[in-house]
N, C-alpha and C positions, 0 to 999 in steps of 0.2 A: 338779625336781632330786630325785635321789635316792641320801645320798651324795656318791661322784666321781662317778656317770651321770646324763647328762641325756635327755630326754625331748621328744617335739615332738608336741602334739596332733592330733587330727584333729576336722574338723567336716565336718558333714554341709551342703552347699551351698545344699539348699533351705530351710534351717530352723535353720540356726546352730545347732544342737545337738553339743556335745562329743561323737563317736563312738567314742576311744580315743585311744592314746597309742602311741610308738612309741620305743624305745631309740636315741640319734644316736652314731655309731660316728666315730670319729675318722682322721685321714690315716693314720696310725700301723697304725689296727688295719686297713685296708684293702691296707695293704703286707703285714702279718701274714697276712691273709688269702688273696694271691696267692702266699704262699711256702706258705702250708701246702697250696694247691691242686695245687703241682707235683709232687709227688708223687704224689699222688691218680690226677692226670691222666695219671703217666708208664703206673702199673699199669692205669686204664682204655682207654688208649689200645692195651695191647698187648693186648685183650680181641679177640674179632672182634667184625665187624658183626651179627653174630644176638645172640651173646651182649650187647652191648650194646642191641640192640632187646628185647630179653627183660625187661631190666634197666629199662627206660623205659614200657616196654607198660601195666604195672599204672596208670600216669598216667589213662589213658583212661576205666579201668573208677573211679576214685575222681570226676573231672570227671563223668561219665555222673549216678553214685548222690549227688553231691552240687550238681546243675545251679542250682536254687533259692536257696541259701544264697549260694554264689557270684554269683548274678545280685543277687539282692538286696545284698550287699554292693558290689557294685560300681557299683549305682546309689546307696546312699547316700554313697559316698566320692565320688563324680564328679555327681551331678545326673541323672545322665539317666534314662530311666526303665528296669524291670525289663524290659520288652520289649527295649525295644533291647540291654540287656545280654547279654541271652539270644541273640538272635539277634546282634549283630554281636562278640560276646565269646567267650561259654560255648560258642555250635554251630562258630565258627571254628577253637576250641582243642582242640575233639574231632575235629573233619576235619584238623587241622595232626597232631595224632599219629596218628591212623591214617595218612595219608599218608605222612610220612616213616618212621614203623616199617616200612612194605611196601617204601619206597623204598632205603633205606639201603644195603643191600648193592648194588642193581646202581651207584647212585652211587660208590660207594666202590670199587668193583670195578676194581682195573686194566685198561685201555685200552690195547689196541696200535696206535701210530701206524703207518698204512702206507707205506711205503718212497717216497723221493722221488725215485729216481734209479736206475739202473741200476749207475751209478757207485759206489753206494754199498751195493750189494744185500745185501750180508753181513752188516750190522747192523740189528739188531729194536731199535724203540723202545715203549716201555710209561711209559705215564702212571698216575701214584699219584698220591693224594690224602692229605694229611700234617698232619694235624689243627694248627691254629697253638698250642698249648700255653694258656695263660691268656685264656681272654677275656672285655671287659667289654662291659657290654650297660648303656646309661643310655638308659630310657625314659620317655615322655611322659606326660601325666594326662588326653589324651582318650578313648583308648584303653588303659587303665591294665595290663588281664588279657592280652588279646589281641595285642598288639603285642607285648613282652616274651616272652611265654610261645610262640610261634613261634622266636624267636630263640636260647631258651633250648635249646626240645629239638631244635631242628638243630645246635645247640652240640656238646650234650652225644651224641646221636649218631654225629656226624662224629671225636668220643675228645678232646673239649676238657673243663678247666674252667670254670667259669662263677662269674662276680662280678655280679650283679646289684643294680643301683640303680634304683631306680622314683621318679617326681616327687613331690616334697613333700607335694603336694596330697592325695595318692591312696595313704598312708601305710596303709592296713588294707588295701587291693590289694594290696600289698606281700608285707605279711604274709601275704595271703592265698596268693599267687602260691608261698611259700614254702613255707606245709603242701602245695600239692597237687604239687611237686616234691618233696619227700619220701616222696610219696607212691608213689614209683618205690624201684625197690632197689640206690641209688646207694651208692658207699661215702664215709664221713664225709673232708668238706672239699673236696667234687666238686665241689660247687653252694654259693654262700652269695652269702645277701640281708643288705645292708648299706644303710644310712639313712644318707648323710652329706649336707648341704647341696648345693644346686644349681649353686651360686657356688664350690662347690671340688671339684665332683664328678669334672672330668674331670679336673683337676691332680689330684685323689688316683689316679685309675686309672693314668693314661698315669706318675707319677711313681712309681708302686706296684710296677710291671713288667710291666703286660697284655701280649700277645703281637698282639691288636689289638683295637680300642677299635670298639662299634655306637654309634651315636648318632638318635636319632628329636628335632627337637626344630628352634628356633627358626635362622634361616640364619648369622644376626651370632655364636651360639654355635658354631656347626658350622663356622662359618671358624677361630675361634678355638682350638677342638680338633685342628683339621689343621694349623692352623700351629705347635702346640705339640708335635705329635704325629711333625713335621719334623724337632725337634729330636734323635730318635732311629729315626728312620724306622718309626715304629710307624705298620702299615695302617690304615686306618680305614675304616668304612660309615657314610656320611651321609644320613637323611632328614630332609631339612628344610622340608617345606612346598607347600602351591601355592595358584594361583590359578585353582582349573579351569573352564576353557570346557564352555560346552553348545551344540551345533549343530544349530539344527532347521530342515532340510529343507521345501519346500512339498510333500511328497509323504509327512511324518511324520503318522504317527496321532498326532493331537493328544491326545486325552484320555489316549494311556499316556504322551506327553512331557511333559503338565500332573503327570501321577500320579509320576511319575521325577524331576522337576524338584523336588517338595516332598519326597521323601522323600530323593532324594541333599543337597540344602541345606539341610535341617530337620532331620532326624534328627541327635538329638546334640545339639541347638540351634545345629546349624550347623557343629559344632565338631571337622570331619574336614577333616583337609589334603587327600584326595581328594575332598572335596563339589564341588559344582555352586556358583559365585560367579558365574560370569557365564553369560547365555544370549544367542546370536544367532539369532534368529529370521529364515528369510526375508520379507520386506517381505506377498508376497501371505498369509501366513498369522497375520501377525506380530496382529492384533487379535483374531482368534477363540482364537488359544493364550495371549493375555493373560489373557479374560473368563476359557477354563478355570483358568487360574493364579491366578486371583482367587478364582474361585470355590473350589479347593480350599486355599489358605493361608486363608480364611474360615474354613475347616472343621473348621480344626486348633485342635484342645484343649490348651492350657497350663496345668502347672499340675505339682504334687507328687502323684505316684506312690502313691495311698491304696490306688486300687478299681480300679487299670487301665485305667481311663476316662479316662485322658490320650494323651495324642500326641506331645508335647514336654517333656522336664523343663527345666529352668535352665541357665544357664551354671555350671562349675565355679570361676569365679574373679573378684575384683569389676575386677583387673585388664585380663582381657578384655571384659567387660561396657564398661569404658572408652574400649577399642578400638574396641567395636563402635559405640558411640556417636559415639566421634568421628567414622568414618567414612562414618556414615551425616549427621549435621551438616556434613561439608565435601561431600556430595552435594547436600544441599536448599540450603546455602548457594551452590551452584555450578551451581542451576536442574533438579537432581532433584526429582522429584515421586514420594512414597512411595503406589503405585496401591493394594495390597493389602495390609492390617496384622490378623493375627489379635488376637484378645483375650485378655487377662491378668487375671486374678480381680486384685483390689487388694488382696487379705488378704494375698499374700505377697511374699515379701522381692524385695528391689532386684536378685537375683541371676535373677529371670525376666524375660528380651523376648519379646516378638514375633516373632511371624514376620513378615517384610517383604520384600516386591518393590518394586524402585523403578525407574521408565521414567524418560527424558530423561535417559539417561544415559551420559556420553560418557569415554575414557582422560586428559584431565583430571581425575577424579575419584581422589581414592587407593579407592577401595570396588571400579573396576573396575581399580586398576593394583598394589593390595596386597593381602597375604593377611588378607581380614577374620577369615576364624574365627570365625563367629557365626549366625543366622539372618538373613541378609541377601543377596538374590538382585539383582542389576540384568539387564534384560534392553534388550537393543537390537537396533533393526529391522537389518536389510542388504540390498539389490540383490539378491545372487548369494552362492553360497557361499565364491566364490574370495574374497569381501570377508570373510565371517565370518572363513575362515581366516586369512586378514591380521590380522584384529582379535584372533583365538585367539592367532596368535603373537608379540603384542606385549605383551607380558612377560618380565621375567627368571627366570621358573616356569615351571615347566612338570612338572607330579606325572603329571595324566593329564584325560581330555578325553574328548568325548562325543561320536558323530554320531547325529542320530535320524531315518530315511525307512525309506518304504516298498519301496525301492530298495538291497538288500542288499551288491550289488556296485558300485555308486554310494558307498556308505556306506564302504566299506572303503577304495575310493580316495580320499573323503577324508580319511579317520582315518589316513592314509601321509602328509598331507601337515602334517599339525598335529605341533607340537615339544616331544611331551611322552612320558613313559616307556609312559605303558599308554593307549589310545583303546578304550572299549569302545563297540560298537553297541545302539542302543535299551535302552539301560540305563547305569548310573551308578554308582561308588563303590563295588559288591558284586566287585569282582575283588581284593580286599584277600581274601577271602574264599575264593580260588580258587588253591591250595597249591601247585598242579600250575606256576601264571604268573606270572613274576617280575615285583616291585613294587619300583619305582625312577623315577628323575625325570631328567631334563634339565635344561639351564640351572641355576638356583643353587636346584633342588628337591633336588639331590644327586649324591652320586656310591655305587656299589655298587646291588648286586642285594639282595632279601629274596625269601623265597619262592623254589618247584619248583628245577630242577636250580641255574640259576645262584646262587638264593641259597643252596643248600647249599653249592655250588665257593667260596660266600663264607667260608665256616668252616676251608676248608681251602688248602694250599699245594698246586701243582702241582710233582711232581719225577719228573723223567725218566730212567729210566733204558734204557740202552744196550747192549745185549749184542750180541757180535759171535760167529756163527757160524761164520768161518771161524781162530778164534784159536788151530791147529793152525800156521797161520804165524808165522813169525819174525819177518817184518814190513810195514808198511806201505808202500807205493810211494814216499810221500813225506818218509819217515824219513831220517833222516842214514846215512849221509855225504851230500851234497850232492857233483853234479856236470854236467856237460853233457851227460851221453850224459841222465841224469834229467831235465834242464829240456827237454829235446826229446819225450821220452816223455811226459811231464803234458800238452805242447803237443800229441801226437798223439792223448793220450787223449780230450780238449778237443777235436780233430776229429772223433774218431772218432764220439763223442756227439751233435755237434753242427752238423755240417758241411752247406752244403747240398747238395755232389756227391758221388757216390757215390766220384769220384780223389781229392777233398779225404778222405774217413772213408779208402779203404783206403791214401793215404799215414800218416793217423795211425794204424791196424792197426800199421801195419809199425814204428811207432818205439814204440808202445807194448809188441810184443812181446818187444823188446831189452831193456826197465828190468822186464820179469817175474819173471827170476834172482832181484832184488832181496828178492822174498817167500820165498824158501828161505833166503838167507844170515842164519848169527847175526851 
C-alpha cells in the first residue's frame, strides 16, 4: 500500500525472489481509460496507413538495440530460460513488426468486389476495412512479450486504441511490453497498460466500453467472456488452449521427430497451448522412436538460467505445477508407465519438473484427453495413420497438430484430415512464429483468427460500399409505382437471364423492353 494505491508484487519463479511491484488500477480507472482512448483513436484513425506505419516503425529498431534486457526480463518474470525468450519472444516481435509495417497498407487498401450478375452491372462494390474503435487485448503468462505485443501493433495499425492487460503473474512483462510501445511515436492515451486483477479483468474491459474484447487464456474463462460479452454484442477473439497431437509416420525420419517432439513439448517446460501432448506413433516404428525419445528427454538440462547451460527453466506457477502432477498421477494410477524422466538438481524450488514421456497410455487418461500445460508427453502405438487420426480428433481442442514422414504429399493429406486450426509438417509449435499464417483453433480451442491477413481483418470491420454508375437515371426498374405491365417485365428479366431456350430469353427481351421507359421517368 501506498497511500490510496495499491501494489501487487512480482516474484521471480525459480527462486522466489521479489523482482518488483506493479501499481493495480481499478474498474473505474479502466473505464477512464477507454474514454480517454476515443479520441486519441478518432485523430489516429483518420491518419493514413504509411503515416501510421511510420509512427509504429521506430518499435523495431528499440526491440533490435534492447534484445537482452528484454529476454532476460521475461525469463525472470515467467521461468523459462533466456534462450527461449529470445527466440520464441524478442525474434517473433521483431518479425511481427516488420511484417505488418510492410503489410499494412495493401491490407487496409480498398477492394473491389467484382460484379455478380449482369443484372446488376451498373453498381461497383469496394470493401474497407474500419478500425473497431477501443480494443482490449487480456493476455496470458506463457507467453507474456509475444503474444500481446502482436496483437497490439496490429491494433494500433489497423487505427484502433489499445487497453492492454497482461496475467498477474508476468507483472514486469507488463511493464515491460509498455516502455517498448512507447517507444513508437504514438500520441498520448493511444495505447495504455493497466494491472487490474484477473478475476475482474474482463468485466472491467467489456463493462468499460471496448469496441472488442482479445482474449488468450483458460476455455471456462473464454466461455465466460463471450457470454458476458452477449450482453452487448461486443466481438470477441478467443484463444483458449489445446491438446496437440503429433503424428509419426513409418516412413518419418526418426531422429528429427525425437528432436521436434522434445523441443515442441519441452520448451517452456511444456507450457504452450500449441506444444506437442500427445504423440501416435505408427506401430512398425513405434520402439525405435521411443529409445530416440528417451534418449533425448535424458539429455535435457533442468535447472535456473545462470550460465545458459540449461535446457528447461520451471514452471511459472505452483498452481500449474498442480496440474501437472495431478495428471500425470491419474496416468500411473490408471496403468501409465513414466519410460523417460529427465533430471532435476534437488537444490531448487518445487516450481521445477521434469521432463516426462509416458507409454501405456490410453483417452481414459485426462493427460491424453486435457490440456496438461507442462512437460508431459504420452505417446501411443497405432495400426495405420487413419487410427492416429481418429485418436488426434478425439478431443474437444483442437489448436494445431503435427504430421511427420518422409512422404510430403502423404503428409499434407493427412494434416486435411486432423480437426485443428494449423497442421504443420515435420515440425511443431514454430508457426506461432510465422506472421504471414493465421493462428487459431477449432472446437472449444476458440474462435477468431491472430496473425497474417485474417488476423489483421480481426482488428477491423468490413464495410461496403456501393456506387452505382449509371445514377444519371431517375430510376430503378423496381421502384414504385408498382404495377402489372412491371411484374411481367422483372418476370422477363428473370428469363432473359436465365432461361434455358433461347424463345423462353427472347419472350422475356420483349417484356423487359416495355418496363425500360421506367428508368427516364421522375
Amino acid at each position: 500500500m501506498d497511500g490510496e494505491n495499491r501494489y501487487a508484487d512480482s516474484f521471480n519463479p525459480a527462486t522466489g525472489e521479489k523482482i518488483g511491484s506493479a501499481l493495480i488500477h481499478t474498474r473505474d480507472q479502466v473505464k477512464q481509460a477507454v474514454g480517454r482512448a476515443r479520441p486519441a483513436q478518432a485523430a489516429w484513425a483518420g491518419l493514413s496507413a504509411t503515416e501510421r506505419v511510420k509512427a509504429v516503425r521506430p518499435i523495431k529498431d528499440h526491440l533490435l538495440e534492447n534484445k537482452e534486457r528484454i529476454a532476460a526480463t521475461i525469463a525472470g518474470d515467467n521461468g523459462k530460460t533466456r534462450l527461449d525468450a529470445l527466440v520464441t519472444e524478442v525474434f517473433p516481435s521483431l518479425l511481427a513488426t516488420n511484417y505488418y509495417c510492410r503489410h499494412t497498407a495493401p491490407f487496409l487498401a480498398p477492394r473491389r468486389i467484382r460484379g455478380g450478375s449482369m443484372a446488376l452491372m451498373n453498381k461497383r462494390s469496394r470493401l474497407h476495412r474500419v478500425p473497431y474503435g477501443v480494443v482490449g487485448i487480456i493476455s496470458p503468462w506463457n507467453y507474456p512479450f509475444s503474444i500481446p505485443f502482436a496483437e497490439v501493433v496490429m491494433a494500433l495499425l489497423a487505427g484502433n486504441a489499445v487497453i492492454l492487460k497482461v496475467a498477474s503473474e508476468t507483472l514486469q512483462v507488463g511493464m515491460l511490453l509498455e516502455e517498448v510501445l512507447h517507444s513508437a511515436d504514438l500520441p498520448p492515451h493511444l495505447f495504455t497498460y493497466v494491472n487490474v486483477p484477473g478475476r475482474i479483468a474482463g468485466d472491467a474491459f467489456l463493462d468499460g466500453g471496448v469496441n472488442k474484447l482479445f482474449f488468450t487464456g483458460s476455455v471456462s474463462v473464454g466461455k465466460y467472456l463471450m457470454k458476458k460479452a452477449a450482453d452487448t454484442l461486443t466481438p470477441v477473439s478467443l484463444e483458449l488452449g489445446g491438446n496437440d497431437a503429433m503424428l509419426v509416420c513409418d516412413d518419418a525420419d526418426l531422429d528429427r521427430a525425437a528432436a521436434g517432439a522434445v523441443w515442441a513439448g519441452f520448451q517452456n517446460a511444456g507450457q504452450s497451448c500449441g506444444g506437442v501432448e500427445r504423440i501416435y506413433a505408427h506401430r512398425n516404428i513405434y520402439k525405435p522412436f521411443l529409445e530416440r525419445l528417451k534418449e533425448k528427454t535424458l539429455a535435457l538440462r533442468v535447472g535456473q538460467d545462470i550460465d545458459f547451460k540449461v535446457d528447461m527453466g520451471c514452471m511459472t506457477t505452483a498452481r500449474q505445477v498442480e496440474t501437472v502432477q495431478a495428471h500425470v498421477k491419474d496416468a500411473v494410477d490408471k496403468g501409465a508407465v513414466i519410460f523417460a524422466r529427465s533430471q532435476v538438481p534437488v537444490n531448487l524450488s518445487s516450481h521445477f519438473l521434469p521432463a516426462m514421456v509416458l507409454t501405456g497410455v490410453d483417452h481414459g487418461m485426462r493427460v491424453m484427453r486435457e490440456e496438461t500445460f507442462g512437460p508431459v508427453i504420452g505417446v501411443m502405438p497405432v495400426d495405420d495413420m487413419a487410427e492416429a487420426v481418429t485418436l488426434a480428433n478425439d478431443s474437444d481442442l483442437g489448436l494445431t497438430g503435427s504430421v511427420w514422414s518422409a512422404d510430403r504429399k502423404k503428409a499434407r493429406a493427412i494434416a486435411t484430415s486432423i480437426q485443428a486450426g494449423t497442421i504443420t509438417i515435420n515440425d511443431h509449435l514454430m508457426s506461432q512464429g510465422l506472421h504471414e499464417t493465421a493462428w487459431g483453433g477449432f472446437k472449444t480451442s476458440g474462435i477468431g483468427r491472430t496473425h497474417g491477413r485474417l488476423g489483421f481483418d480481426e482488428m477491423t470491420e468490413p464495410q461496403t460500399i456501393v456506387d452505382d454508375t449509371l445514377s444519371f437515371l431517375k430510376a430503378n426498374l423496381w421502384w414504385h409505382p408498382f404495377d402489372r405491365i412491371q411484374y411481367e417485365g422483372i418476370k422477363g428479366f428473370m428469363a432473359c437471364l436465365f432461361a434455358k431456350s433461347l424463345r423462353r430469353r427472347a419472350t422475356g427481351l420483349m417484356a423487359l423492353m416495355r418496363i425500360l421507359p421506367r428508368l427516364f421517368k421522375k
